[in-house]
N, C-alpha and C positions, 0 to 999 in steps of 0.2 A: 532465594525462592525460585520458584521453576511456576511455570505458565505456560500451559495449551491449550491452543483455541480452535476449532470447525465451525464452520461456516456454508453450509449450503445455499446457493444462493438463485433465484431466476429471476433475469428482468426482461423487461420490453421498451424499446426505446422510440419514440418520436424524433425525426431529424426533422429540427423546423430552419431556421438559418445556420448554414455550415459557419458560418464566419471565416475564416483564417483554419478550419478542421479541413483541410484538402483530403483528410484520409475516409469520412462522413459523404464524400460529393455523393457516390452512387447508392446510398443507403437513404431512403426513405421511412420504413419503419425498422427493427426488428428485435426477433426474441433469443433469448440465451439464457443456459443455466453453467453450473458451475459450483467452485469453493473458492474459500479465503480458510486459510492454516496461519497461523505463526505461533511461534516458539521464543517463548521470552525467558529468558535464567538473569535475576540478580543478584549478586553478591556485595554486601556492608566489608567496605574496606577500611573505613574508620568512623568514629561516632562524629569526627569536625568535618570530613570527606563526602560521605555518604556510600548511594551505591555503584556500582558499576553494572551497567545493565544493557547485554545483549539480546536482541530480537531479529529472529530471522523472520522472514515469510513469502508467502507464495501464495499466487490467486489468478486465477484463470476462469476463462469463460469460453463455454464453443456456441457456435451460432445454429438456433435450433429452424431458422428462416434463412433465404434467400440472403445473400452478398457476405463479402469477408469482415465478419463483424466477431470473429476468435480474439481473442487477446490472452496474455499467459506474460506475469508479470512477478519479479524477483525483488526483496529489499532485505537491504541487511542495517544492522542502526547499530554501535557501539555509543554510549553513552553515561552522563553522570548526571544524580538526582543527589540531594540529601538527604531522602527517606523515603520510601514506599509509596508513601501518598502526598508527596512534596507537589507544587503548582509548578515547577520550573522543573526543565531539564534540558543538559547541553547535551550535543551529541555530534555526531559523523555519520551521515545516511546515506546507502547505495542501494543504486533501484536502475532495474536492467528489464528489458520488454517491453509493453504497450499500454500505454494507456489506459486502462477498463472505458472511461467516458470518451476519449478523443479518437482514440485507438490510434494516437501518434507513437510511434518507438523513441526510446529513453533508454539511454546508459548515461547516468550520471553521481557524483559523489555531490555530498552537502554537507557543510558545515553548520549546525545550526543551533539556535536559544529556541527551546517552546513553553511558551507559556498556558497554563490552562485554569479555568475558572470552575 
């Protein structure tokens, strides 16, 4: 199966406590618009195995107010499910840019089980 998705998006963000976000210190409010794309193809590799299912994506935001509030964010996921609409899926996740919430930079790979209800 193959899957595309757009996403138009605009927010507007209150910074109330930065906590530990040092990237938020000089932002007080602001607004941004933008997209989220991804691209997901899966393939039945056996009826005991399941699928094998790759998703790309990309999503970015520019700042339509005052301070550096841009972010433009990469992931890539290889993974396995047992079915289409299975709760579980294991996978390998890579995700490279900023944040959209923290706007901290991220390059990192992950191993991961997701579970969904």
């Amino acid at each position: 199966y193959l899957l595309c998705e757009v996403t138009f998006v605009g927010d507007y963000e209150h910074v109330g406590a930065i906590g530990g976000k040092s990237n938020l210190a000089k932002l007080k409010n602001f607004a941004r618009l933008g997209a989220d794309t991804s691209l997901t193809f899966g393939q039945l590799v056996s009826p005991k195995l399941g699928y094998v299912v790759l998703v790309t994506g990309f999503s970015f935001r520019h700042g339509i107010s005052a301070g550096d509030s841009d972010a433009e964010r990469f992931i890539a996921s290889l993974g396995l499910t047992p079915s289409k609409a299975s709760a579980w899926k294991f996978s390998i996740d890579y995700t490279r840019g900023r944040d959209l919430t923290s706007l901290a930079k991220e390059d990192k790979l992950v191993l991961s089980i997701g579970l969904r209800q």
